[in-house]
Every structure is written in structure tokens, then in C-alpha cells.
N, C-alpha and C positions, 0 to 999 in steps of 0.2 A: 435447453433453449440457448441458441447463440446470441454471447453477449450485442446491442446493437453496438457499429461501427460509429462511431463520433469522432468527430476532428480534434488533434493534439491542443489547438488555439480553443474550442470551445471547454472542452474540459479543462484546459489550466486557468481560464481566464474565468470560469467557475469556483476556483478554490482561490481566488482573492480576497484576502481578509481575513485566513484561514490561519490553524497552525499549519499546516500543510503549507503555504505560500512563504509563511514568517520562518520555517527554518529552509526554504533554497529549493523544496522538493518540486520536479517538472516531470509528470505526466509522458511517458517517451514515444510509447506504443500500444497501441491495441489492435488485439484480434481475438476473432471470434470465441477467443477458450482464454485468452493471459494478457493480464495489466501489466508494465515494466513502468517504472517509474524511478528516478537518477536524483541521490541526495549528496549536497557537499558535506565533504570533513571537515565541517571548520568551526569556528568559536560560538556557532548558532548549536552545532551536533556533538560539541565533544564536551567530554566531564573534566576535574582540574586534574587528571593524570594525560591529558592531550589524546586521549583515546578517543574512538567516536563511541558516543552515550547508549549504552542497553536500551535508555526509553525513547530516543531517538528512533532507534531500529523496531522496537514496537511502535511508534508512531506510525513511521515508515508501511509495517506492516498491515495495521489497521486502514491505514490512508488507503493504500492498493484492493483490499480485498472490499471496501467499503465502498469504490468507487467503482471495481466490476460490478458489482452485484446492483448498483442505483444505475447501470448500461443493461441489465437484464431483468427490469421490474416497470412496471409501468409506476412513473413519477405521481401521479395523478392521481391514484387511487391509494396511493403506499409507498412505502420507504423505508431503509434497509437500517438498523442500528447494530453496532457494534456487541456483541455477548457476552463473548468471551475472547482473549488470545492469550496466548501464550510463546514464550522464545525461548531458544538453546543459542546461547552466543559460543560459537567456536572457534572463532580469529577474531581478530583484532583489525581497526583499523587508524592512521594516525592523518593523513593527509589526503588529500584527493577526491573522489569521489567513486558511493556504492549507488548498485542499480539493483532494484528489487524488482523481483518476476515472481506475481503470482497467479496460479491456477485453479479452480473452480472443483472440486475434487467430491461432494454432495451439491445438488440443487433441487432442494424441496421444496413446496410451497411457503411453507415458512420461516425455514432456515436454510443457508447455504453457508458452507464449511470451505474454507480457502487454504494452501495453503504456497507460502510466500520463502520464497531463498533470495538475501541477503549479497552479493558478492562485491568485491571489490573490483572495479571498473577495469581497473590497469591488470592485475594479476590474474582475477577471474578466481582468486581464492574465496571460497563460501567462510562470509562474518558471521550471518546468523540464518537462522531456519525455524519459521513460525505456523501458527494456525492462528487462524481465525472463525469461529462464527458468527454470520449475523443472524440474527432476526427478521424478517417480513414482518413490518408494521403496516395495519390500513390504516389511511387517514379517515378520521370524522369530521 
């Protein structure tokens, strides 16, 4: 099922409040199959060696595939939690900004499996490379 199409302003203006909002992270693009989503280097993402933070980039991660997958479920009846993820950090990064793109790669009815690459904005070098699973929860 293709993800629904939603506006960049509704979905950012959705993660208000959010850690998703508190460290800088905006929602960039969507289409039917990949979330992109663009977080800063900076004193909200990096650990005290000035690098941008492992759990940042799993934030990062979980945020993107968390938020496809609530564009491919009915709201109303259910809603999508986090499982499991997991990351290979393989660059580094110290200033600027990454853009995370992630894709849909299992979609069953009760779990959908993401998986999420990391890069840096300017270089286009890959930081990191994650999975995610959710869950399908119905509400009561």
C-alpha cells in the first residue's frame, strides 16, 4: 500500500512538542515508497567529542520510519510503535547537516520493517544505516 501523500507543513507542524522538533529535525519529503527527513550537527545532536551522537541518528531513524508507516495505516483505528532498531554508524559527522531517507522494505499487517540511510547533506557520505520495526497497534 502506498504511503498517503501529506503536506511537509502538516506533518512538521504534527511533531511539535516532540523530540523529533527539540533536536532541529524537518520532515523534507514524501512519496509514495521514502520518508527524507534533514537533522542539524549541532549542540542539540552531537556528543562532547563534537561528533553528531549514535542516538541522535537512531532518533533520526525511528522518527522517519515511525512516521511512514502512521502515512500508511489508518489513524483511527491503530497506530504504529516503535519494536525494534538497530544502527551501524560508519562515518562521522561534525557540522552541518544529515538527511535521512527511509524506505519501506516488509509491509504486513502488523509489522512493517524500514530501512533508513543516514548521509551527510554536503558530501553525501553515508553516517549511518539502520532498521527499523514497527508494530501495528489497534486502538481500544
Amino acid at each position: 500500500m502506498p504511503m498517503k501523500i501529506m503536506s511537509l507543513e502538516k506533518v512538521n507542524k504534527f511533531n511539535q512538542g516532540t523530540a523529533i522538533k527539540n533536536l532541529g529535525i524537518e520532515i523534507i519529503e514524501i512519496t509514495e515508497s521514502t520518508v527524507s527527513a534533514k537533522m542539524p550537527v549541532d549542540e542539540r545532536t552531537k556528543q562532547p567529542m563534537g561528533l553528531l551522537h549514535g542516538g541522535a541518528s537512531v532518533l533520526l531513524i525511528e522518527s522517519i520510519g515511525s512516521i511512514g508507516s502512521s502515512l500508511m495505516v489508518d489513524l483511527e483505528r491503530e497506530y504504529p510503535v516503535g519494536l525494534e532498531v538497530n544502527a551501524n554508524h560508519v562515518g562521522s559527522a561534525s557540522s552541518g547537516f544529515v538527511i535521512g531517507t527511509g524506505k519501506v522494505i516488509h509491509e504486513g499487517k502488523k509489522t512493517h520493517i524500514w530501512s533508513v540511510e543516514i548521509r551527510d547533506e554536503e558530501s553525501n557520505r553515508l553516517i549511518s544505516i539502520g532498521r527499523l520495526t514497527v508494530m501495528i497497534v489497534e486502538k481500544k
